[in-house]
N, C-alpha and C positions, 0 to 999 in steps of 0.2 A: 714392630708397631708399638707406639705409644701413647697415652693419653694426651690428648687436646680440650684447649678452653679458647678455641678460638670461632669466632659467630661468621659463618658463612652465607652470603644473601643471594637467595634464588628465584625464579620465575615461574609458578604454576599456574598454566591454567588447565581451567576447569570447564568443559560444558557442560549446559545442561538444560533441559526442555519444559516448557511451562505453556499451559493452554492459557491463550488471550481469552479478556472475557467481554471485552470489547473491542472496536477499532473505530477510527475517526480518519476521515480522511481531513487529513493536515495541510495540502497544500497542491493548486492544481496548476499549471503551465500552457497555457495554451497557443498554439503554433496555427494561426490559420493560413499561414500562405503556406508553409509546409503539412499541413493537414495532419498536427498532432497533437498531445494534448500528455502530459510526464502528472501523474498522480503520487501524490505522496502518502500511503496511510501510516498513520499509530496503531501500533496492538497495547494494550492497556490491562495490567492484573485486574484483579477484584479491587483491591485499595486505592488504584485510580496512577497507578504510579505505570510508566514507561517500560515495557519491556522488550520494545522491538519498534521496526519501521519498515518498511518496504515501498521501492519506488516501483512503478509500472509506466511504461509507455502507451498510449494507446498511437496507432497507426492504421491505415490502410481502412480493410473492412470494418474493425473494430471501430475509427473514428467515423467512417462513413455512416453505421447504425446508430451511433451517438447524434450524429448531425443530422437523419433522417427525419422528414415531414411522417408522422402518425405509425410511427412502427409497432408490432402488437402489442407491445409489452406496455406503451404509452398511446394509444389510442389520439388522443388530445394536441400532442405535443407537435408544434412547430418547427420547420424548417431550420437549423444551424442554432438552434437555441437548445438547454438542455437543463434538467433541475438536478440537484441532489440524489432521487431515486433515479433517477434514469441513467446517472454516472455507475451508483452501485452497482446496477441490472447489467450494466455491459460489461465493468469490470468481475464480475461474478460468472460471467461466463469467457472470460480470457482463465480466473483461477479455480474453475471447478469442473 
């Protein structure tokens, strides 16, 4: 064995876990003849910056209670139409 000065280049990675401290949903797809609808969210640190995304599909039951006339959760809400909270409420019970 001998001494070297020669610079060798390698590839580390690293993971590692951070709690979101918000999320946005970023982008939605909606498939009405196929009755689905691909959710895009953001997870976002504290400083506002990007640290994750996650796609979901909504299908079947799932889009059928999204497209539902007055379901409990939304009282009010209309037939095939659907607001912001009412997107959360369904996809919150696909990831909880």
């Amino acid at each position: 064995m001998r001494d070297s000065n020669k610079t060798i280049h390698r590839i580390i990675t690293t993971e590692i876990s951070e709690k979101a401290a918000t999320e946005e949903i970023k982008t939605t797809l909606e498939d009405k003849q196929n009755k689905s609808i691909q959710v895009v969210i953001v997870y976002r640190d504290t400083t506002g910056k990007q640290i994750g995304d996650e796609m979901i599909m909504l299908e079947g039951e799932e889009y059928g209670l999204l497209m539902s006339a007055n379901p409990d959760f939304a009282p009010e809400k209309p037939k095939n139409e659907y607001r912001e909270a009412d997107l959360w409420y369904v996809l919150d019970t696909i990831r909880y």
